[in-house]
C-alpha positions in Angstrom: 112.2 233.6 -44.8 113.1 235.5 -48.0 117.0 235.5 -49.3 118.2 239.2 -48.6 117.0 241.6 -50.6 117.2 246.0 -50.8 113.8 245.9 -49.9 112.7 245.3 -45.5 112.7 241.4 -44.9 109.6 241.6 -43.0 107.9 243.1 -46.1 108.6 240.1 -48.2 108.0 237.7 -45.7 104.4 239.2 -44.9 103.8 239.3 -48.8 104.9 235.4 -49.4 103.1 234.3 -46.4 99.9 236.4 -47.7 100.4 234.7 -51.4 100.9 231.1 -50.0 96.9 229.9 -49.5 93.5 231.9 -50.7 92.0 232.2 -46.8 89.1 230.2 -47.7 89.0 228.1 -51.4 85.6 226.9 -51.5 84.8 231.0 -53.5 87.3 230.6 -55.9 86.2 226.8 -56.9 82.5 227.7 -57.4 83.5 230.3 -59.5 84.7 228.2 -61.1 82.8 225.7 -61.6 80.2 227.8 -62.8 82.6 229.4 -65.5 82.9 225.9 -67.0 79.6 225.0 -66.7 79.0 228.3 -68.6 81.3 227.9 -71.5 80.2 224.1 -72.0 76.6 225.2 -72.0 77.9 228.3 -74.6 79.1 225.6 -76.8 76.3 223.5 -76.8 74.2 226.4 -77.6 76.6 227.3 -80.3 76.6 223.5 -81.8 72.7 223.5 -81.6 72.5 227.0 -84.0 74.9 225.3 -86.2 72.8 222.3 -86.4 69.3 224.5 -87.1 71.2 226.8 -89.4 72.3 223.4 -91.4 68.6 221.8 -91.1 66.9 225.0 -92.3 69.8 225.0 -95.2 68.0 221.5 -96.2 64.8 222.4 -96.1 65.0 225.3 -98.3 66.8 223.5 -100.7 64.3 221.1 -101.3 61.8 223.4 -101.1 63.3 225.1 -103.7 64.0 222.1 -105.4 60.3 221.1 -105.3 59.4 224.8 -106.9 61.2 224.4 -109.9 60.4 220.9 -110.5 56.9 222.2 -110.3 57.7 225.3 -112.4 59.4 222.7 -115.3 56.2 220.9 -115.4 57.8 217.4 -114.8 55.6 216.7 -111.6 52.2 218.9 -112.4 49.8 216.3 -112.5 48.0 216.1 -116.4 44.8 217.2 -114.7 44.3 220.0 -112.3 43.6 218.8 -108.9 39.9 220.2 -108.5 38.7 221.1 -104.3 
């Protein structure tokens, strides 16, 4: 039982005996359970983006890398390549 209060005692014992124990747990631990199995699959998706964003970074930097090189004449071949 409550300690005395202004308010009726059987109010507040009805209200801490409701807040005590969810009726039945297994909704609540789903939930979440699939929360955290959405946020870790969130941050793997997140990591994966990061990691194409990085490999695409690479590749156009040696593609540009191979431009110029091209452009600059040091890897043209001294004959044209004829198909």
């Amino acid at each position: 039982m409550a300690f005395p209060t202004a308010v009726n005692d059987q109010i507040t014992d009805s209200v801490t005996q409701a807040n005590t124990k969810v009726i039945d747990p297994a909704p609540p631990q789903a939930i979440g359970q699939v929360m955290q199995a959405l946020a870790h699959s969130t941050g793997i998706l997140m990591e994966n983006a990061v990691s194409q964003q990085q490999q695409q970074a690479i590749l156009a930097q040696a593609a540009t890398t191979q431009g110029v090189t091209l452009i600059y004449g040091a890897g043209s071949p001294s004959k044209p390549v004829e198909g």
